[in-house]
N, C-alpha and C positions, 0 to 999 in steps of 0.2 A: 538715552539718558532721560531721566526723569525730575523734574522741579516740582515742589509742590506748595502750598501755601497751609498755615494753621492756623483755622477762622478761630475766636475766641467767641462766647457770648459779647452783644454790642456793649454790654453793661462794664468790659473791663478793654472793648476796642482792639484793635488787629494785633497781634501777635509776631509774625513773620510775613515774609512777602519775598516770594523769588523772584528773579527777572522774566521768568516765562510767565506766572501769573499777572504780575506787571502787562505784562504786554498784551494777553489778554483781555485786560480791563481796558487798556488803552485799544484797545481795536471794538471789543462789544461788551461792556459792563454783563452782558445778560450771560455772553459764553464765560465771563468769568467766574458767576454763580452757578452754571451746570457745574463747572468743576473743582472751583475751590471752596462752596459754600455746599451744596448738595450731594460735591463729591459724586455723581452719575459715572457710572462704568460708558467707556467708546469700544466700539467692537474694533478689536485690531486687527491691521492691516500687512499686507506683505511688504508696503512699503517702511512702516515702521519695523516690522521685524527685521529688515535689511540694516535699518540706522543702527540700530542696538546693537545687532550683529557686529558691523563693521566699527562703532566706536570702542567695541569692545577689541576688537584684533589692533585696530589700531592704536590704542593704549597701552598691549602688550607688548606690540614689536618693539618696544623703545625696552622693555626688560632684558631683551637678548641684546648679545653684544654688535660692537657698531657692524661688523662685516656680516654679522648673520642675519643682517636688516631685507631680505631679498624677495622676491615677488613671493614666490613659493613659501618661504615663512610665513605672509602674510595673509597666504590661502590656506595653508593650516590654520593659521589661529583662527581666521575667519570658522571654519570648521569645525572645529572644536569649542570655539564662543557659542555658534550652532547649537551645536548639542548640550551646551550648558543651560542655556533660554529657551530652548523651545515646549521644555515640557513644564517648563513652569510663567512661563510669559505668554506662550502662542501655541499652546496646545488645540491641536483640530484646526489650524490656521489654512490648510492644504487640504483638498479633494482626495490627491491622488499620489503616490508618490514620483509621479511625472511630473507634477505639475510639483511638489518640492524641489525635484531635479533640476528644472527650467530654470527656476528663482534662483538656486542656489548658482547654477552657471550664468546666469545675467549678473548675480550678486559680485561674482570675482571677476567677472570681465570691468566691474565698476571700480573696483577695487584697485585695478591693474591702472587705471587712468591717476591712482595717488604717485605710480613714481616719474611720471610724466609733470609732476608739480613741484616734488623737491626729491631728494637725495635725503633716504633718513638715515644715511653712515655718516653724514657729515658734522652731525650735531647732536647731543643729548639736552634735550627738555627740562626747563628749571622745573617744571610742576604738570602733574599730569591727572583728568580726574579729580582737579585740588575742590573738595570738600569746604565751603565757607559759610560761616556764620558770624556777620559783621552786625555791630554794634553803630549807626552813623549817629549818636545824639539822638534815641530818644526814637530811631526806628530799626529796626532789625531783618536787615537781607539776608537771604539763605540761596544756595545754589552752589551749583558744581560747575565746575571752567575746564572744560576740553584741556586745554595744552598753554602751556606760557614759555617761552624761549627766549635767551639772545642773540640777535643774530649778530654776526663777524663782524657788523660796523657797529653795534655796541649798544642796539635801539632794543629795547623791551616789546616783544612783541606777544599778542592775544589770540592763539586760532582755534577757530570753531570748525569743527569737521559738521561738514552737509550733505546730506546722501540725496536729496529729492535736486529736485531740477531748478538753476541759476534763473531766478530773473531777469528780467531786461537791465542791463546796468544802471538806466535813468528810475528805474521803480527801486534799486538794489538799497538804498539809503535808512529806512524803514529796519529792513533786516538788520542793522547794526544795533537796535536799542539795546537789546539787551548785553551786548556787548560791551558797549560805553558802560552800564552801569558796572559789569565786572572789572571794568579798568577802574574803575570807582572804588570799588571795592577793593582791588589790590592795590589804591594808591592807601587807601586805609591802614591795610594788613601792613603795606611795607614801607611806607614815606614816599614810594616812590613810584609816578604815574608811568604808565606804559606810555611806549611813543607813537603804537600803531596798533590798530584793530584787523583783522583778518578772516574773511570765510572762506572756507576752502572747501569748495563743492566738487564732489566728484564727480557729477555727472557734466560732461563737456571735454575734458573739465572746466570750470571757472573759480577764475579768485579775486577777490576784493577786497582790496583793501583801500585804508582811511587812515591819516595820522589823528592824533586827538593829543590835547593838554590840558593844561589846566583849568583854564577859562569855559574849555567844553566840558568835565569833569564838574565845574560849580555850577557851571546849566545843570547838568544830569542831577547833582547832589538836590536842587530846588526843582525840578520837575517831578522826582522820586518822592519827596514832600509832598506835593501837591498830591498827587496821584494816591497817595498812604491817605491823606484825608479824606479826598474823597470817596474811596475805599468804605474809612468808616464811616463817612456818610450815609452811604448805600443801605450800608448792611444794620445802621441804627432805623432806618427809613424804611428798610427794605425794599428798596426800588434801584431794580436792575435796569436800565432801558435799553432794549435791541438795538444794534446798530448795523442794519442789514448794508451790505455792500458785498461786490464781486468774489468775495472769499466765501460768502455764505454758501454757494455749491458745495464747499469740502468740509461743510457743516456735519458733524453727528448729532449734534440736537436739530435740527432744521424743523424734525416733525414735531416738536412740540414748542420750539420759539414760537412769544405770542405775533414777534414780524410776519411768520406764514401762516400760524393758526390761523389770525383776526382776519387774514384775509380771506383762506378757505370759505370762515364762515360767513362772513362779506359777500361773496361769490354765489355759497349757497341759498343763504336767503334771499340774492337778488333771482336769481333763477326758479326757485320758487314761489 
C-alpha cells in the first residue's frame, strides 16, 4: 500500500500530509524531501513486492464467504494479486524465473503463518482498505487503514498487516505512530475512538498490540500540528536536515544524503 503527501508551493503551505510521510519527517526531515518534495523514484524490492502482494490477498479474502476463508484461498489470491502488480509495479523485479519461484514460495509459506494468528471465518471487518481524507481544523490527513473490526467483547480494533520482520518488542513502540493518528482519524470520521491499535506481522509471527484513548488521541491530535508546522517550515526555508541513525543502512538515498556525502568528501580531502 502506498501513502503519499501533496507539496503545495510554500506560498500557499502544505496541502495534505499522510501518516507515512509523517513519519518520515519525524524520523529524517531529509528522507522526507527525497520523497514527498522531489518525489525520487526507490528501486523496488522483493521485499515490497511481497507487502503489496499479500495486503492485496488479504483484503480479498474477507470478500469470499466466511467458510471459504481457508489457507488455499488465500494462496490463490496471493497469486492472482501476483499477476495483477507485477507488470505494472515490479516489472524486471527477478533475474530468473527460479528465482520468482523461490519468492513466490517463501511468500505463501508467510502467508500461512496469518492463520496461526486469527481465524478469518469468525469475523467480518467493519472497513477494509478504508480510503481517508480527514479535515482535523485547519490540516488535512490522507491515508488508507488496513482493516478496522469489532471484536466479540465489543472493543474497536485498528490492524495493520506487516510483512517484513517484528521488532524487538521494547523498540516496537515507534511502529504504532502511525497508527495512533489513524485511530485519530477514525475517532473524527465516526465520534468514536478505537480502544486498541494492532500490528500484525507475519513473519514470526508477531502481534502487538496497545490500547489508546482519548487523552493519547489529543496528544497525537497536537503532535500532528506541530509536525504540519514544521513541515511548512522546512519547505518555506528549504532546509531539510539529515538525521542519520541505525535505519539509514535500508536508506535508498544514502548515496546522495548530504550525512554521507559531506563525509565522503571529508574523507577525500583528508587523504589527499
Amino acid at each position: 500500500m502506498t501513502d503519499q503527501i501533496t507539496p503545495v508551493p510554500a506560498a500557499t503551505g502544505l496541502a495534505t500530509l499522510s501518516p507515512s510521510r509523517a513519519s518520515d519527517f519525524k524520523r529524517c526531515p531529509q528522507l522526507f524531501k527525497y520523497r514527498a518534495i522531489d518525489r525520487l523514484d526507490e528501486p523496488s524490492t522483493i521485499y515490497q513486492a511481497r507487502g503489496t502482494t499479500a495486503h492485496l490477498a488479504l483484503q480479498r479474502l474477507f470478500d469470499l464467504p466466511a467458510e471459504s476463508r481457508t489457507p488455499e484461498a488465500l494462496f490463490d489470491l496471493f497469486r492472482e494479486s501476483w499477476v495483477e502488480v507485477r507488470g505494472t509495479e515490479f516489472e524486471g523485479l527477478f533475474d530468473s524465473v527460479d528465482d520468482e519461484r523461490t519468492w513466490g514460495v517463501e511468500s505463501l509459506e508467510l502467508l500461512a503463518n496469518y492463520f496461526s494468528i486469527e481465524d478469518p471465518t469468525s469475523f467480518d471487518p467493519l472497513e477494509r482498505e478504508l480510503d481517508m481524507l480527514v479535515d482535523l481544523d485547519g490540516i488535512v490527513i490522507r491515508g488508507i487503514l488496513d482493516r478496522m473490526e469489532e471484536t466479540p467483547d465489543g472493543r474497536l480494533l485498528i490492524t495493520d498487516y506487516k510483512s517484513g520482520k517484528a521488532p524487538p518488542e521494547r523498540y516496537a513502540l515507534p511502529a504504532f505512530f502511525a497508527l495512533k493518528i489513524y485511530a485519530l482519524l477514525i475517532r473524527r470520521r465516526t465520534g468514536r475512538a478505537p480502544d486498541a491499535v494492532r500490528l500484525m506481522y507475519l513473519t514470526g509471527p508477531t502481534v502487538y498490540e496497545i490500547s489508546v484513548n482519548d487523552g493519547q488521541l489529543d496528544a497525537m491530535d497536537k503532535q500532528l500540528r506541530a509536525l504540519w508546522s514544521a513541515i511548512e517550515r522546512a519547505m518555506e526555508r528549504n532546509e531539510f536536515p539529515p538525521r542519520p541513525g541505525r535505519l539509514c543502512d535500508w536508506c535508498s538515498f544514502q548515496d546522495m544524503c548530504p550525512a554521507f556525502v559531506d563525509q565522503v568528501v571529508e574523507v577525500t580531502a583528508a587523504a589527499g
